[in-house]
C-alpha positions in Angstrom: 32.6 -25.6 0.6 30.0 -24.4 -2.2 27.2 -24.7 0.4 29.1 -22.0 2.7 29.1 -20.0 -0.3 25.9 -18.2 -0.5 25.7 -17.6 3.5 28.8 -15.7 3.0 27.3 -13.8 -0.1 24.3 -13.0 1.8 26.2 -11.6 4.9 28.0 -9.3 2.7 24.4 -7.9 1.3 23.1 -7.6 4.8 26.2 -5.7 6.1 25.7 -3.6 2.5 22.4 -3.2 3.8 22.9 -2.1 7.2 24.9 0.9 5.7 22.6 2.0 3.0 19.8 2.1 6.3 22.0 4.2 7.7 23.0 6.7 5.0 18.7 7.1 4.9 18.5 7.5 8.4 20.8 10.7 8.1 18.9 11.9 5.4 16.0 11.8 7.0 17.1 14.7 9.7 18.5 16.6 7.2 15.5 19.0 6.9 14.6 19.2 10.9 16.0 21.1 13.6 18.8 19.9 16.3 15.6 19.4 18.8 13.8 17.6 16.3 16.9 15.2 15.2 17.5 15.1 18.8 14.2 13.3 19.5 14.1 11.4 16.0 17.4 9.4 17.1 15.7 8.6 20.3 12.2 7.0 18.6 14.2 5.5 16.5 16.3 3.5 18.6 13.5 2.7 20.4 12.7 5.2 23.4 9.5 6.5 24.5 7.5 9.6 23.5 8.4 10.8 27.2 12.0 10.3 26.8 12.9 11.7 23.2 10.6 14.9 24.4 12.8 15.3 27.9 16.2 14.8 26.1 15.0 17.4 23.2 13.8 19.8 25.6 9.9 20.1 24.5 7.1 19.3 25.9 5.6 15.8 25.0 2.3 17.5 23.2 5.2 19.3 21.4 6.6 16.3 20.3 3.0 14.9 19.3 2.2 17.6 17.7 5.4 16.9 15.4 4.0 13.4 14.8 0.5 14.6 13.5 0.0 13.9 9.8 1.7 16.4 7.3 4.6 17.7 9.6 8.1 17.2 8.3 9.0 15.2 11.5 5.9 12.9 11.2 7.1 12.7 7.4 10.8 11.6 8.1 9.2 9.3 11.1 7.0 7.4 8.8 9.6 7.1 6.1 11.9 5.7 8.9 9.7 3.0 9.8 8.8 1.8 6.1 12.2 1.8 5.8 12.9 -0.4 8.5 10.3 -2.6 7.7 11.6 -3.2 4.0 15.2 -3.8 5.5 13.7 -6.6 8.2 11.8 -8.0 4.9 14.7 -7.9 3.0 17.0 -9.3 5.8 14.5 -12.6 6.6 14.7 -13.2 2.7 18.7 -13.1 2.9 18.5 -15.4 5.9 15.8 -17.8 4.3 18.8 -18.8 2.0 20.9 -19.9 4.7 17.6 -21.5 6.7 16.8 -23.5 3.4 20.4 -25.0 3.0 20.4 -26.2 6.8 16.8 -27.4 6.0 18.1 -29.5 3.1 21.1 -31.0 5.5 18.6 -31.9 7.9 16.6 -33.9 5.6 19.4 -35.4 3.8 20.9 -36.2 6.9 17.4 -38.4 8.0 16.1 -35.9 10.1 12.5 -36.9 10.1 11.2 -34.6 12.1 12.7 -31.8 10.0 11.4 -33.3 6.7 7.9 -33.6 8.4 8.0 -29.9 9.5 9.0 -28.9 5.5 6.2 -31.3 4.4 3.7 -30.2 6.7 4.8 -26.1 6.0 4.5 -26.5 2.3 0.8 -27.9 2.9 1.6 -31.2 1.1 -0.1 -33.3 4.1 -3.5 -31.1 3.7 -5.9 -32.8 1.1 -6.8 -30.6 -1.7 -9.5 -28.3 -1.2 -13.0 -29.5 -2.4 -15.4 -27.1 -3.7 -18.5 -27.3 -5.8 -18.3 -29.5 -9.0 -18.8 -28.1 -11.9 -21.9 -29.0 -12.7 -22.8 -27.4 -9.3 -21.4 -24.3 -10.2 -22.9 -24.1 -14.1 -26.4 -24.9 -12.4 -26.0 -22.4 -9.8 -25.1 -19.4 -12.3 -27.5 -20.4 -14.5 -29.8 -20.1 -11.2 -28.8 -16.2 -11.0 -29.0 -15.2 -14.4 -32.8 -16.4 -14.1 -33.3 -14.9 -11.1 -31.7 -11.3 -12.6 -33.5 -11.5 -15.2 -37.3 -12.1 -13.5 -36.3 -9.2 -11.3 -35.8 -7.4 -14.1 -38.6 -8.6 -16.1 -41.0 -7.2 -12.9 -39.4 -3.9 -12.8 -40.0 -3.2 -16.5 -43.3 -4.2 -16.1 -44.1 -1.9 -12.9 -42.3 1.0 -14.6 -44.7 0.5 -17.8 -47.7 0.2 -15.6 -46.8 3.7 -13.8 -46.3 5.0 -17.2 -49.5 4.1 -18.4 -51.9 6.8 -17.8 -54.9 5.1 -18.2 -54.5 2.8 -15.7 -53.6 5.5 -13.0 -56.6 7.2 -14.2 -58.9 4.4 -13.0 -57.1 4.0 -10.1 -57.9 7.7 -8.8 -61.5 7.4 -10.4 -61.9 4.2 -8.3 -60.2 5.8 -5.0 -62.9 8.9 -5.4 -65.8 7.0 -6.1 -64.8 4.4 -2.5 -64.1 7.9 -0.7 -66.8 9.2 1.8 -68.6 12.3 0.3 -69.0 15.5 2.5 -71.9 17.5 1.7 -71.7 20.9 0.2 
């Protein structure tokens, strides 16, 4: 009789929760016209564009239009479908209560195949994941930070050698005396 307990408890939530969508569902429409509640109630109980614009009485770009980002319609629409997606979230998580406790019979009652399908969800027949010892991993970081710091090391020293006037003065002295001469 316990075990009936919480199935019960969770079908009163879900019935609590079935209201509560409903309440938001109203107060979603509040703010649009009869047209525009007109069509809501049909996209939400799952018609086509087509058939919430021709019971509304607009056209369907109309009704698009009322969908595109910003517009108090689109607005209520997108807040209806989170909504609906946090109620089915909430709902499978209610069930999963029930769902567990016939799991549990199953098993308890031999049901190998049941226990085998728990197992084998909850990943206990995969072998643990192997990675890189860490060894591996201490050598290959230590690999990096060598690598960062040579590439580092060689832009300091080309920065320093284009600061260096000197050197870029012998460079052009050697690229005029290597260039052809025209006569004056």
């Amino acid at each position: 009789m316990s075990e009936i307990q919480p199935t019960t408890n969770a079908m009163l939530a879900m019935n609590q929760l079935v209201e509560s969508e409903t309440d938001n569902a109203v107060s979603l429409v509040a703010g649009l016209s009869p047209a525009q509640q007109t069509a809501f109630v049909i996209l939400t109980r799952g018609g086509t564009i087509s058939a919430a614009a021709r019971t509304a009485n607009v056209s369907r770009p109309t009704l698009y239009a009322w969908l595109e980002a910003g517009h108090p319609f689109a607005d209520a629409y997108q807040q209806w479908k989170l909504s609906l997606a946090e109620t089915s979230r909430t709902r499978l998580l209610m069930i999963g209560e029930a769902a567990t406790i016939q799991i549990a019979r199953a098993v308890n009652a031999g049901d190998t195949r049941a226990a085998l399908a728990v197992a084998k969800g909850m990943g206990l027949l995969s072998p643990p994941p192997v990675g890189p010892s860490l060894t591996q991993t201490v050598r290959d970081a230590r690999q990096q930070t060598i690598r960062k710091v040579a590439r580092r090391e060689a832009a300091a020293v080309e920065f320093a050698e284009l600061l260096n006037g000197e050197k870029m003065q012998e460079e052009m002295r050697a690229a005029e005396a290597s260039a052809p001469r025209t006569p004056e």
